[in-house]
DRENDO-1510 file (C-alpha; in Angstrom, 1 decimal, always signed):
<recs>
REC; n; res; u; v; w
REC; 1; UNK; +0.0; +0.0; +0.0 .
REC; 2; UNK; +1.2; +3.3; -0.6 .
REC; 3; UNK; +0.7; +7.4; -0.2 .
REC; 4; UNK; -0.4; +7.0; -4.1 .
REC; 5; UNK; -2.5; +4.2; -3.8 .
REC; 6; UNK; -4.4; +5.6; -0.4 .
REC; 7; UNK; -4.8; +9.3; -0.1 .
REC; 8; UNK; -4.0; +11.0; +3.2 .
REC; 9; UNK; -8.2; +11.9; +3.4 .
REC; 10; UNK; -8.8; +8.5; +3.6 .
REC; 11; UNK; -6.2; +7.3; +6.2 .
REC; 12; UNK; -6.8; +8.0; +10.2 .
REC; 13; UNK; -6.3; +11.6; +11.5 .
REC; 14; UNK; -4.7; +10.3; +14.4 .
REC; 15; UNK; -2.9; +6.9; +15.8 .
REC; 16; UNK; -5.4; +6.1; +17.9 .
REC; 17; UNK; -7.9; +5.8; +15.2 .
REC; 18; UNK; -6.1; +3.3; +13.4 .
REC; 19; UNK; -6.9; -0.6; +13.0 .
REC; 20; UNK; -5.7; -4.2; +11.0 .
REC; 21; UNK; -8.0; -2.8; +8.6 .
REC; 22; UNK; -7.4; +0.4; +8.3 .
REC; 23; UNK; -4.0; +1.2; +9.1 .
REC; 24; UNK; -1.4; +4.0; +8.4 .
REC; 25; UNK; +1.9; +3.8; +6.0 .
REC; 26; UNK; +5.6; +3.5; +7.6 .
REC; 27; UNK; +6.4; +6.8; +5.6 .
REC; 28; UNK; +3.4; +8.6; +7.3 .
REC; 29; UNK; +4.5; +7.7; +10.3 .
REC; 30; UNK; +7.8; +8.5; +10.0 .
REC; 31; UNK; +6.6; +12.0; +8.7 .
REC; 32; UNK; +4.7; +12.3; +12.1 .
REC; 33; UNK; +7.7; +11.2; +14.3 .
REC; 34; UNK; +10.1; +13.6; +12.7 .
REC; 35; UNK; +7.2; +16.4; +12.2 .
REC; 36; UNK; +6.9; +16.0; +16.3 .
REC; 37; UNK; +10.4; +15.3; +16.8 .
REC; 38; UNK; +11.7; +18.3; +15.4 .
REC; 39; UNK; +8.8; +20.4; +17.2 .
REC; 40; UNK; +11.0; +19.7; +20.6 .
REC; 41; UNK; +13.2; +22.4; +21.7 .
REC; 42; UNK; +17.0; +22.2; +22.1 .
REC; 43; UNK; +18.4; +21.7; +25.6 .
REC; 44; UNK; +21.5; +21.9; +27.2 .
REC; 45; UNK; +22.8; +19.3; +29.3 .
REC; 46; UNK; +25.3; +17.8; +31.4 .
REC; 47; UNK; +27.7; +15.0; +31.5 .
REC; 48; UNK; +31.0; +13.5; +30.6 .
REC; 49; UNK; +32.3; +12.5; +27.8 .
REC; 50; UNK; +33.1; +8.5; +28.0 .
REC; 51; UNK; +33.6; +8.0; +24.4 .
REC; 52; UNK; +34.9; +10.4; +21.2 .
REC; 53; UNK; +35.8; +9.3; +18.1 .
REC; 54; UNK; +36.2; +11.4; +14.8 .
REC; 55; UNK; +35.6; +10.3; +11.4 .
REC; 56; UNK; +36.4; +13.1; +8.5 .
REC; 57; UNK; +34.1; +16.1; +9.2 .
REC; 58; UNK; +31.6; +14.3; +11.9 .
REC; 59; UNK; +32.1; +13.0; +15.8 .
REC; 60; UNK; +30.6; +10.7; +17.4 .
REC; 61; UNK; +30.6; +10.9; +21.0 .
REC; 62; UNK; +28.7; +9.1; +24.5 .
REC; 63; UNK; +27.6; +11.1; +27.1 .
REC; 64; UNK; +27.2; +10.0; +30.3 .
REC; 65; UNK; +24.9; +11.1; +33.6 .
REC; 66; UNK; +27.2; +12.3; +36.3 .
REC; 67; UNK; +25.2; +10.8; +38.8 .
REC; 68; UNK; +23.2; +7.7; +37.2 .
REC; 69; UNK; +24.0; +5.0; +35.2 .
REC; 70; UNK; +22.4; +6.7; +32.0 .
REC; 71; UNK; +24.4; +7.4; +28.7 .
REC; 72; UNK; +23.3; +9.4; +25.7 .
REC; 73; UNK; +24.9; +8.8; +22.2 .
REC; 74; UNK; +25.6; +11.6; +19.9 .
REC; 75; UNK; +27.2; +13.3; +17.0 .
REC; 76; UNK; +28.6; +16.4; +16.5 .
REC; 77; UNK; +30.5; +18.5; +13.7 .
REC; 78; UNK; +34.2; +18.4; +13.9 .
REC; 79; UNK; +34.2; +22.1; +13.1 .
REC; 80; UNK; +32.2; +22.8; +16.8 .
REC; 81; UNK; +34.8; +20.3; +18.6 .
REC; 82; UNK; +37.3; +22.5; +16.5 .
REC; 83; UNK; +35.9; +26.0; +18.4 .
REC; 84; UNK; +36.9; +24.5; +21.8 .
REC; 85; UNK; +40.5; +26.5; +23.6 .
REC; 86; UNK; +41.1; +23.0; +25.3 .
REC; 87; UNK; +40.5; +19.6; +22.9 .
REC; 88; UNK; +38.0; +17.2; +24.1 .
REC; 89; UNK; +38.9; +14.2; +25.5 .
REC; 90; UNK; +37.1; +11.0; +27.5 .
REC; 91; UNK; +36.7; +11.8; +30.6 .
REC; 92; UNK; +35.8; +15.7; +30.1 .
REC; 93; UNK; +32.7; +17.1; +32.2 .
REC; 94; UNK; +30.8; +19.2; +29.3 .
REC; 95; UNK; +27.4; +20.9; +29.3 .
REC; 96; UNK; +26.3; +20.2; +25.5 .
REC; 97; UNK; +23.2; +22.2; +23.3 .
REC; 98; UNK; +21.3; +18.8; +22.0 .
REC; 99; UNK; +18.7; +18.9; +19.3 .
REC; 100; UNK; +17.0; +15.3; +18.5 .
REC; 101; UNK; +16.7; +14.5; +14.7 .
REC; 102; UNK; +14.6; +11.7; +13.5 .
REC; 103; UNK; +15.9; +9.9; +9.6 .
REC; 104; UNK; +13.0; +9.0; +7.6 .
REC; 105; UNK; +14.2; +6.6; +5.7 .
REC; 106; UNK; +15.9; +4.7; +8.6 .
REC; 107; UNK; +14.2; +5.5; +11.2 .
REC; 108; UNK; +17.0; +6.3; +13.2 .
REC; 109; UNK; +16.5; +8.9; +16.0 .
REC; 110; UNK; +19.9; +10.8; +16.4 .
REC; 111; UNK; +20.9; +13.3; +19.0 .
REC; 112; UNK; +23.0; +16.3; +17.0 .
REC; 113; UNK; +25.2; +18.7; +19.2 .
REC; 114; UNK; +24.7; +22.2; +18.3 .
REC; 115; UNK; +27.3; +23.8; +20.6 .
REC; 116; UNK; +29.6; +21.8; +23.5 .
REC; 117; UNK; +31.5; +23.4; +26.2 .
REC; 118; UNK; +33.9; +22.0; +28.7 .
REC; 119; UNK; +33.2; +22.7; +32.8 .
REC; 120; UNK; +35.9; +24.2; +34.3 .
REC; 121; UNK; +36.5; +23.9; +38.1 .
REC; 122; UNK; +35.6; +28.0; +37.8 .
REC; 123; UNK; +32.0; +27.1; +36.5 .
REC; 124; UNK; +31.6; +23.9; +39.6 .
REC; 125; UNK; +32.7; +25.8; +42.4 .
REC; 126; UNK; +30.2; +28.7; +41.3 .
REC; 127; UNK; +27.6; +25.9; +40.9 .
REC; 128; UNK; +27.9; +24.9; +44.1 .
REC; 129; UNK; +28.2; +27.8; +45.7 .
REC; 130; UNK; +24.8; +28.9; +44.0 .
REC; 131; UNK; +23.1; +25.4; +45.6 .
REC; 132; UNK; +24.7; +26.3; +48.7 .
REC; 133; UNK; +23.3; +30.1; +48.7 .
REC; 134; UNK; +19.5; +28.2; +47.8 .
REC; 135; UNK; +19.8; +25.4; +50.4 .
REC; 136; UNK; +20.8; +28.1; +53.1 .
REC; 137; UNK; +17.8; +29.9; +52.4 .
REC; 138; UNK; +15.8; +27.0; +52.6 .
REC; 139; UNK; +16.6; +27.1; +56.3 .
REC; 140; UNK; +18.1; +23.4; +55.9 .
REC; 141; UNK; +21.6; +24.4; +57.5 .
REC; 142; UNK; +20.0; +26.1; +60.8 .
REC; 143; UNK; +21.4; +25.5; +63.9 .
REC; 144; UNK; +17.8; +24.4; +64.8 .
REC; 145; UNK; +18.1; +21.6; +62.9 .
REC; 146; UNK; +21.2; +20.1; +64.2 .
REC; 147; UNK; +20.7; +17.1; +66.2 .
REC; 148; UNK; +23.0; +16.6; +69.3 .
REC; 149; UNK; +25.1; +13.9; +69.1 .
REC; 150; UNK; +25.1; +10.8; +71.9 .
REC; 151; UNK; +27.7; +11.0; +74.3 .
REC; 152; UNK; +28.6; +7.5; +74.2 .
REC; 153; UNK; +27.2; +5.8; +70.7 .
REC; 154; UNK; +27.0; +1.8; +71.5 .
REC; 155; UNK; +26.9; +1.5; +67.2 .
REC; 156; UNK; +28.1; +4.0; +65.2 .
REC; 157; UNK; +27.1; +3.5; +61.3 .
REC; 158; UNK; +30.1; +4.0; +58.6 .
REC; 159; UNK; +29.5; +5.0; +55.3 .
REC; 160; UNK; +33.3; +5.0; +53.5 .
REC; 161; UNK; +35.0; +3.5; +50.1 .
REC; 162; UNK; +35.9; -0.1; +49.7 .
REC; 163; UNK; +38.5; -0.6; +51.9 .
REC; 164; UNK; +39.6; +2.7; +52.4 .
REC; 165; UNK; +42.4; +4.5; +54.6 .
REC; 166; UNK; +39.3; +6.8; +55.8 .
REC; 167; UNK; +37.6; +3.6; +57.5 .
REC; 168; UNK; +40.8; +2.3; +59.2 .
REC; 169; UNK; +41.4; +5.9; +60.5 .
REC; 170; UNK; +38.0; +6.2; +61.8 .
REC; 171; UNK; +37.5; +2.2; +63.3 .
REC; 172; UNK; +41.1; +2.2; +64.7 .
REC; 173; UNK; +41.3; +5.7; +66.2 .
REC; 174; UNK; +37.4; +5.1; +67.7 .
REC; 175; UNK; +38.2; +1.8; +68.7 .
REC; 176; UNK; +41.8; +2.9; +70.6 .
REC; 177; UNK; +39.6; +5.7; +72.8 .
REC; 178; UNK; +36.4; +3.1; +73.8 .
REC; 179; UNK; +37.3; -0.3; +72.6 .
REC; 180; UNK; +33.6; -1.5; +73.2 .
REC; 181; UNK; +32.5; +0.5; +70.4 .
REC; 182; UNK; +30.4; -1.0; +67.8 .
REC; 183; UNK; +30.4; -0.3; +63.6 .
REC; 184; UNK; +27.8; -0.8; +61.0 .
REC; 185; UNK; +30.1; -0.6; +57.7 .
REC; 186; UNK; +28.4; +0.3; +54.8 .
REC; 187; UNK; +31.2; +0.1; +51.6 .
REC; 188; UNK; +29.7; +2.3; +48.9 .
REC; 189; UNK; +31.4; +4.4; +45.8 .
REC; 190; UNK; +32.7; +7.6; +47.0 .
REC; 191; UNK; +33.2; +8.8; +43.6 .
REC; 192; UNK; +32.1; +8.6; +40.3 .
REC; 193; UNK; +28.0; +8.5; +38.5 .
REC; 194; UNK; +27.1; +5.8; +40.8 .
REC; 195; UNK; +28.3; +7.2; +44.3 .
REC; 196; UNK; +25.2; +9.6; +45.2 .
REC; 197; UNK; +22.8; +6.7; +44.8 .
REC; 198; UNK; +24.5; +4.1; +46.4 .
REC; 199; UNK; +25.5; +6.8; +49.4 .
REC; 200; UNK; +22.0; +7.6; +50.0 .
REC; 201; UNK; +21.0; +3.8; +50.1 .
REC; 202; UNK; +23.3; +3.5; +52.6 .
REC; 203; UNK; +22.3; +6.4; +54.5 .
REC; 204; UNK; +18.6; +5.8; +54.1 .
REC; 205; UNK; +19.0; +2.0; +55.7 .
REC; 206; UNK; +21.6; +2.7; +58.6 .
REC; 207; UNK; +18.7; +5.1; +59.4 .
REC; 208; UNK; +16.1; +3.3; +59.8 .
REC; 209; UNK; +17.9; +0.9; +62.1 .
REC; 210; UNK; +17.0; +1.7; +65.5 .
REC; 211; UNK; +20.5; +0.2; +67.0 .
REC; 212; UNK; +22.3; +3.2; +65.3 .
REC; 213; UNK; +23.4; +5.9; +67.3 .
REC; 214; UNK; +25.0; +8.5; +65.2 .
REC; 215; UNK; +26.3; +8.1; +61.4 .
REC; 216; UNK; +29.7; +8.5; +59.7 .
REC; 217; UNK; +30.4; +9.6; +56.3 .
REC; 218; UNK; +33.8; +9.2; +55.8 .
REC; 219; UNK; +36.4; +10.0; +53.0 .
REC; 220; UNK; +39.9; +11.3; +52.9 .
REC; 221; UNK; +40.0; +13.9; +50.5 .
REC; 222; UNK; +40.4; +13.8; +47.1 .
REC; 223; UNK; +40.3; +15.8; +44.1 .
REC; 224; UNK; +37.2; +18.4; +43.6 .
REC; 225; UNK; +35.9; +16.4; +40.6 .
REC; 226; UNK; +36.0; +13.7; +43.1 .
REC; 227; UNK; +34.4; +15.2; +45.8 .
REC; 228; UNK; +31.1; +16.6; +43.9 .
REC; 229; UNK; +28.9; +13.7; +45.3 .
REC; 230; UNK; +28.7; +15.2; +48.7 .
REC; 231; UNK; +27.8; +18.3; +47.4 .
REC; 232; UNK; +24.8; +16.8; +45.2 .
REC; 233; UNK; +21.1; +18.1; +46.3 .
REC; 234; UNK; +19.3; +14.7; +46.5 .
REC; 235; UNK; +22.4; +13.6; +49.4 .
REC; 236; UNK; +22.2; +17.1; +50.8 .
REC; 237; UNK; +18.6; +16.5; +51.5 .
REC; 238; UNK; +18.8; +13.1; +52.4 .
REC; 239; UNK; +20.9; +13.9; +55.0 .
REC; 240; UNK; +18.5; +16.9; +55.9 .
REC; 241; UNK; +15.8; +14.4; +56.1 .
REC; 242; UNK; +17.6; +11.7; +58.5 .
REC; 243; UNK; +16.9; +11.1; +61.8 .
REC; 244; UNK; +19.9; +9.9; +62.9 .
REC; 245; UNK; +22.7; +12.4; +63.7 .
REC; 246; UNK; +25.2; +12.5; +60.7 .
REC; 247; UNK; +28.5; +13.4; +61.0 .
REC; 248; UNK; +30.7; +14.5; +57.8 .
REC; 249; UNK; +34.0; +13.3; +57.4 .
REC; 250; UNK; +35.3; +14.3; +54.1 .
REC; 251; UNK; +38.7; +15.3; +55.1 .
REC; 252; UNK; +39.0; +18.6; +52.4 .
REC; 253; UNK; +39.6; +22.1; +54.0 .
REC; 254; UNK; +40.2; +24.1; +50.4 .
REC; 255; UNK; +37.2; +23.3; +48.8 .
REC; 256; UNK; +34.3; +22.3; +51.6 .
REC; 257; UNK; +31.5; +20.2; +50.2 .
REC; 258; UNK; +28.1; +21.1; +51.1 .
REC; 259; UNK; +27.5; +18.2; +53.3 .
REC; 260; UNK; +29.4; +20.0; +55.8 .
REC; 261; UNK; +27.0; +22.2; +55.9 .
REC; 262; UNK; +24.1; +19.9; +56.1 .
REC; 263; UNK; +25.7; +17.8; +58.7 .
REC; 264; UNK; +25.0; +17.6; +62.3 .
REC; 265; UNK; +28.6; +17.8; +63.0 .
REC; 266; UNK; +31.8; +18.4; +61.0 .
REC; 267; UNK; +35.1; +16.5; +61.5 .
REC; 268; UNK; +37.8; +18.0; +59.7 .
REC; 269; UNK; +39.6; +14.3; +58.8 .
REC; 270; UNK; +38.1; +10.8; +59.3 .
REC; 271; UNK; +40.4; +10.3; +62.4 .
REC; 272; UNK; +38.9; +14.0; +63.9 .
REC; 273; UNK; +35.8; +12.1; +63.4 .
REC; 274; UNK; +36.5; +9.2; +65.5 .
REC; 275; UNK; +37.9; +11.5; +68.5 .
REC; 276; UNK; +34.8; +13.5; +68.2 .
REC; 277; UNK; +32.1; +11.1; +68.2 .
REC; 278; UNK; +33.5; +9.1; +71.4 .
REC; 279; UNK; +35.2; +9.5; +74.7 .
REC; 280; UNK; +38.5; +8.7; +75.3 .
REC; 281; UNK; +38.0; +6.0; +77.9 .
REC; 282; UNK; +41.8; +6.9; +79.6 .
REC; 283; UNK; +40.3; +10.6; +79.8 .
REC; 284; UNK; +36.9; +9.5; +81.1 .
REC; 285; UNK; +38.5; +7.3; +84.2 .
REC; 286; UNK; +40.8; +9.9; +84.6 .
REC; 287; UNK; +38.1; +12.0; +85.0 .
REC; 288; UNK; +36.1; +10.0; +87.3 .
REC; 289; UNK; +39.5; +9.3; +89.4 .
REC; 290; UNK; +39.8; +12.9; +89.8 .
REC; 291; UNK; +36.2; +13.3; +90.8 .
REC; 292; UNK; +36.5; +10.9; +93.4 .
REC; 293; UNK; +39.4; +12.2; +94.9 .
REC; 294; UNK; +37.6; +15.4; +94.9 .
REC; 295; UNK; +34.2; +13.8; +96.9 .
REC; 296; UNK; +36.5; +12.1; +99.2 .
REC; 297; UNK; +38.1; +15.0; +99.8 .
REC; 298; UNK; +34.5; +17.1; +100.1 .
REC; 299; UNK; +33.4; +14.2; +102.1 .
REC; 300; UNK; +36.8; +14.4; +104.3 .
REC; 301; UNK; +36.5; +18.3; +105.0 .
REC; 302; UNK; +32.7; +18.1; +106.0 .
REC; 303; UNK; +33.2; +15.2; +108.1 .
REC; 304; UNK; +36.0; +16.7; +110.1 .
REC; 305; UNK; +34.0; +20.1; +109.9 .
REC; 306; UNK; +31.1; +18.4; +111.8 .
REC; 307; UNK; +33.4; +16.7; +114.3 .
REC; 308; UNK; +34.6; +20.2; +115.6 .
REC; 309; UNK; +31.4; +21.4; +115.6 .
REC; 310; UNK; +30.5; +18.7; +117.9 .
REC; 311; UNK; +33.4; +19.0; +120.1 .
REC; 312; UNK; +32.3; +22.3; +120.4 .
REC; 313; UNK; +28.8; +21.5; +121.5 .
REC; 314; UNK; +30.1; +19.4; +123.7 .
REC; 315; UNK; +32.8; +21.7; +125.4 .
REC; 316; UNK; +29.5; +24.0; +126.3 .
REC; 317; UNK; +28.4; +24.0; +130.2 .
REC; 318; UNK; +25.1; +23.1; +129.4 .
REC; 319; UNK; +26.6; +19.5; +127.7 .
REC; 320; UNK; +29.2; +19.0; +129.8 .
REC; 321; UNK; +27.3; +19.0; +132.8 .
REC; 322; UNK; +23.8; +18.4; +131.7 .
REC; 323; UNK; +22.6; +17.7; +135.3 .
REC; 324; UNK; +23.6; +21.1; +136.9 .
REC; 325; UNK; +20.9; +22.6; +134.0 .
REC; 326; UNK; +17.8; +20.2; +135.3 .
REC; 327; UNK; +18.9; +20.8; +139.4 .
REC; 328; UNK; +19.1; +24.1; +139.0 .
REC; 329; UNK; +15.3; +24.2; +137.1 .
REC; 330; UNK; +14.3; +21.5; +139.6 .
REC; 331; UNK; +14.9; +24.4; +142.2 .
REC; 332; UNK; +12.7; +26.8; +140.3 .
REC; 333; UNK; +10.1; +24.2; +140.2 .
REC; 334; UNK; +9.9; +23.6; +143.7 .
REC; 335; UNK; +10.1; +27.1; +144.7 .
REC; 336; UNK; +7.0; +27.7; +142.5 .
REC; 337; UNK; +5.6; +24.9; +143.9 .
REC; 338; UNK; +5.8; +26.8; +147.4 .
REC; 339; UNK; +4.6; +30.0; +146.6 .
REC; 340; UNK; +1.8; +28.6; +144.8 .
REC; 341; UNK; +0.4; +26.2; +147.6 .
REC; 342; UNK; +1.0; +29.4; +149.6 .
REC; 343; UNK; -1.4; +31.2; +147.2 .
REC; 344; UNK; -3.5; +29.1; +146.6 .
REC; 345; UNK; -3.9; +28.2; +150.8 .
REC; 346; UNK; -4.3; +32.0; +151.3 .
REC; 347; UNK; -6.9; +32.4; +148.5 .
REC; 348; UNK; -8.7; +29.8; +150.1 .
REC; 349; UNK; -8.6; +30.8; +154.0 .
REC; 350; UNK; -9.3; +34.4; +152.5 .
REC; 351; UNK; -12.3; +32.8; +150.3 .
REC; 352; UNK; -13.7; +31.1; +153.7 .
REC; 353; UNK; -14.1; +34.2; +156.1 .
REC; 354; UNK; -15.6; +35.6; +153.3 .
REC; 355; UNK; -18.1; +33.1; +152.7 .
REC; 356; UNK; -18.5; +32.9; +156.9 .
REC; 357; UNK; -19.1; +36.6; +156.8 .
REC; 358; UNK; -21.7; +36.4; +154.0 .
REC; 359; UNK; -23.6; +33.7; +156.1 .
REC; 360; UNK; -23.9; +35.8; +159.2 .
REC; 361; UNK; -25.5; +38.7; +157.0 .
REC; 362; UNK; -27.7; +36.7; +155.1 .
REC; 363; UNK; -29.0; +34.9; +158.8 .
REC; 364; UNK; -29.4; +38.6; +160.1 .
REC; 365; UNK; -31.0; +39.5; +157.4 .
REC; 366; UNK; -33.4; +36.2; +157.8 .
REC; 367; UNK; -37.0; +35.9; +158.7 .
REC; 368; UNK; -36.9; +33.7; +160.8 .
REC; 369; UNK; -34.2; +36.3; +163.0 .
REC; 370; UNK; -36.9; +38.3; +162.9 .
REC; 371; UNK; -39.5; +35.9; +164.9 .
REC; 372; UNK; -36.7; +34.9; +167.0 .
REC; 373; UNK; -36.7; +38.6; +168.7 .
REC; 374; UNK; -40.3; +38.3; +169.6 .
REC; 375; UNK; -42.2; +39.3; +166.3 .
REC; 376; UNK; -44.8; +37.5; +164.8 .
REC; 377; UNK; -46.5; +37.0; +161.3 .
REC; 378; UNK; -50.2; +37.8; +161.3 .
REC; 379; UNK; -52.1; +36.0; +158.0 .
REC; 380; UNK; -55.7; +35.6; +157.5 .
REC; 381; UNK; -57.5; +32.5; +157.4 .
REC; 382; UNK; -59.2; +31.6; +154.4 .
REC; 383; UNK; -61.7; +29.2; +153.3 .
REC; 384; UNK; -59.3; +26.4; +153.0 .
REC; 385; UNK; -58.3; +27.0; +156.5 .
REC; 386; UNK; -54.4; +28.0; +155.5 .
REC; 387; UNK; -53.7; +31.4; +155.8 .
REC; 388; UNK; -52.6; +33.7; +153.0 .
REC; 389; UNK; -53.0; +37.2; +153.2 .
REC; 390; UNK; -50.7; +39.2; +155.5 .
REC; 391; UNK; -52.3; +41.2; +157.9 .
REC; 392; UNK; -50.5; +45.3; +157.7 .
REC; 393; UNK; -53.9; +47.6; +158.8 .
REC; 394; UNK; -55.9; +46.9; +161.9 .
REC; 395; UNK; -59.0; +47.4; +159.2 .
REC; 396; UNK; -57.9; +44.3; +157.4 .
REC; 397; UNK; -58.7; +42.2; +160.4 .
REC; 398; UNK; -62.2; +43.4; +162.0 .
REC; 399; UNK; -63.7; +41.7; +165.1 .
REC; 400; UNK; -64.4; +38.4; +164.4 .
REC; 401; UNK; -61.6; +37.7; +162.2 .
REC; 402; UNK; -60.3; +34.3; +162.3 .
REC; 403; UNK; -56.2; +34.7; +161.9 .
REC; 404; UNK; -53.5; +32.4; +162.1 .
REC; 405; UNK; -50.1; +33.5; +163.8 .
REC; 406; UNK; -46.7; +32.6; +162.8 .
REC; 407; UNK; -43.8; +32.8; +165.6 .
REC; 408; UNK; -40.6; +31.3; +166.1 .
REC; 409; UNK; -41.5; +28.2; +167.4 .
REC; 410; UNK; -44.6; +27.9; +165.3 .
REC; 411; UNK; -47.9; +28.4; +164.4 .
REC; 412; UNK; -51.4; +29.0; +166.3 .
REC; 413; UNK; -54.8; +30.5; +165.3 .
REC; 414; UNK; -56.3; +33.4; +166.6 .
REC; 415; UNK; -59.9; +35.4; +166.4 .
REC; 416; UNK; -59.4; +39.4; +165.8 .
REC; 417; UNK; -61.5; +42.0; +168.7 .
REC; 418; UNK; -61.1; +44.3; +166.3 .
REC; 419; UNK; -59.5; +47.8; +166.4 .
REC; 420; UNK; -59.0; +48.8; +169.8 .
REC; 421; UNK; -56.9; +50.9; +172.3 .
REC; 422; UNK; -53.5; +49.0; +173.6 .
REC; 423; UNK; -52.9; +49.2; +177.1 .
REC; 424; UNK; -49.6; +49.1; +177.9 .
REC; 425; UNK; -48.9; +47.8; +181.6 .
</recs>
C-alpha cells in the first residue's frame, strides 16, 4: 500500500484511530515522528564525555549522567569540537546544546550537538556555591536543625570507600579511645556516577535501624571532581531528612562540600571524626578518678567540719554537765511549787471568812431572825383553812376575824377584837 494508492483523506487523523484494517503507511508515520520530533526544543545538558571518536568532518561521541548509570549517544561537527580552547577528550565534564533528529528513511533517532562546552573547576565551584546560597535559604543548615550527638554511641554507622584509609582511620582511632564501640560498615562508591545513589541507600537503611546511634560519612579527600557527590542536592537533602545524627568526614579544607554544611557535626579528617564522636576512655577514668578524689576530699572536709562542731557543742556547760541545767530548774520548780500552795492556801482561808461573813448577813437579814426577837406573822385565814394574806392595817382584820399566827417556834390560830386601844402595863 502506498501514499499513491491511499490518499492521506482516507487514512486516520490520528494513531489512535487506526486498525488491522485500516492502518497508516511506515512513511506517514515517520513523517509524524520527525514532524513532532523536530517540534521539541533544544536543551543543554550535562555529563562526561566517555567515548569520542572522529571520522572526517563528523564526531561521534557518549555522554554519560554524572550521577546515574544513563548514557546518551551523539554526534557532532568536527568544526564545533574544533571551536573548543582545550581539545575534548574522555573523561571531560561538558554541558552540550542537544537537538534530537529523526531519519526518515531509517528510522533512526539521532541526537546532534549544536554547541559543547567543557566545565571548568571556575563554573563547579560557582555551581555549588549557588546550591549552597539556595539550600541556606531554605533554612536546611539552621542551627535548629542540628541534632545533638550521643555522648557515648554503642553503634556507630560507617559509610566509607571499599577498603579505604578513611575507615581504618575512623575504626582504629574510635576503637583505641572506647574499645567497646560498635560499627555498622556500609562500603559504597565515593566517587564517580554511581556514588550519590548508592551513598544515599546506605544512609537511608543505617537510618532506619534503631541500633544506630550517630552516622559517619567518611572520605579522605580527594580531588574536587571527586568530591562533587557530597555536594549533590538529592544527598544534601537526604541527610536533611535523617533522623539519625550525621557526621561529615570528608577530610578537604580548600574546597568544603556542602555536606558539611548539612551535617550535624563536622570533623575536619576521618580520624577527627572518630575523637569527636566518642570519649576517650583513659580521659573518662581519669576523669572519674579525679572526681572521686575530689568527693572524698569534700566528704573528708565536712566530716572533720562536723566533728569540731560537735566538740564544740560538747565543750558547752550546758553538755558538759547536763545535770547542773535540770537541778538548777528543779529548784525553780519547787520554789514555784511553794509559793503557789502558799497562794492558793491564802486564797482559800481568805475565800472562807468571806463566805462565813456572808452567812452571818444573810441569817441577820433572815426571817426567821426576825421571829426569833419576839415578832410574829399575822395571815388571815381563808376558806381552805391556810392562811394567805398578811395582815399590815388593823382594818384588814375586823372583830371576828379568824387569823392564824406565825412565831418562832410555830404556828397558832387566833380570832381578831377588832381595832381597839392597847394598854400598855
Amino acid at each position: 500500500m502506498s501514499a499513491e494508492a491511499t490518499p492521506e483523506s482516507t487514512l486516520p487523523g490520528t494513531a489512535a484511530e487506526t486498525s488491522p484494517d485500516n492502518p497508516w503507511p511506515l512513511q506517514l508515520l515517520s513523517r509524524k515522528l520527525k514532524a513532532h520530533i523536530e517540534r521539541a526544543p533544544a536543551a543543554w545538558i550535562e555529563g562526561q564525555v566517555i567515548e569520542l571518536n572522529r571520522r572526517g568532518g563528523n564526531a561521534f561521541l557518549t555522554l554519560r549522567d554524572v550521577d546515574a548509570e544513563i548514557s546518551l549517544p551523539a554526534s557532532v561537527w568536527s568544526t564545533v569540537l574544533d571551536r573548543q580552547k582545550v581539545p575534548l577528550e574522555r573523561g571531560s565534564r561538558v554541558v552540550a546544546l542537544v537537538k534530537a533528529d529523526f531519519w526518515v528513511k531509517t528510522g533512526r533517532l539521532n541526537m546532534s550537538v549544536k554547541d559543547i562546552r567543557p566545565v571548568g573547576l571556575g563554573d563547579l565551584l560557582a555551581r555549588i556555591e549557588r546550591l549552597r546560597q539556595a539550600l541556606a535559604a531554605e533554612g536546611l543548615f539552621a542551627d535548629s536543625r542540628k541534632r545533638k550527638l550521643p555522648l557515648l554511641p554503642h553503634r556507630i554507622g560507617l559509610i566509607t570507600g571499599r577498603e579505604s584509609d578513611a575507615k581504618k582511620d575512623v575504626m582504629r582511632n574510635a576503637a583505641l579511645r572506647w574499645p567497646a564501640v560498635e560499627f555498622d560498615v556500609r562500603e559504597v562508591a565515593v566517587q564517580g556516577n554511581t556514588a550519590v545513589s548508592q551513598i544515599i541507600a546506605a544512609l537511608k537503611r543505617l537510618d532506619a535501624d534503631p541500633h544506630v546511634d550517630v552516622i559517619v560519612l567518611a572520605r579522605g579527600g580527594g580531588a574536587l571532581e571527586d568530591l562533587l557527590p557530597f555536594s549533590n542536592e538529592d544527598l544534601i537533602r537526604a541527610v536533611s531528612a535523617a533522623t539519625t545524627p550525621v557526621v561529615s568526614a570528608i577530610g578537604h579544607e580548600a574546597d568544603r562540600p556542602i555536606l558539611d554544611d548539612v551535617a550535624d557535626l563536622r570533623a575536619s579528617t576521618p580520624t577527627d571524626a572518630a575523637k569527636r564522636i566518642v570519649p576517650d576512655v583513659a580521659e573518662e577514668l581519669a576523669m572519674v578518678r579525679q572526681a572521686r578524689d575530689h568527693l572524698r576530699r569534700s566528704i573528708s572536709r565536712m566530716v572533720d567540719r562536723e566533728t569540731d562542731r560537735l566538740h564544740a557543742l560538747r565543750s558547752r556547760p550546758v553538755l558538759a554537765s547536763p545535770a547542773s541545767m535540770v537541778d538548777a530548774r528543779s529548784e525553780d520548780i519547787h520554789r514555784l511549787q511553794r509559793r503557789t500552795h502558799s497562794a492558793v492556801s491564802t486564797a482559800v482561808v481568805r475565800a472562807l471568812d468571806q463566805v462565813h461573813h456572808l452567812r452571818a448577813q444573810v441569817r441577820a437579814l433572815s426571817p426567821q431572825k426576825t421571829l426569833d426577837r419576839g415578832y410574829a406573822v399575822v395571815q388571815l385565814v381563808g376558806e381552805d383553812q391556810a392562811g394567805h394574806h398578811v395582815v399590815s392595817s388593823p382594818d384588814e382584820a375586823p372583830d371576828g376575824t379568824p387569823l392564824s399566827i406565825r412565831v418562832a417556834e410555830g404556828r397558832f390560830r387566833a380570832v381578831s377584837a377588832g381595832a381597839g386601844q392597847l394598854v400598855e402595863h
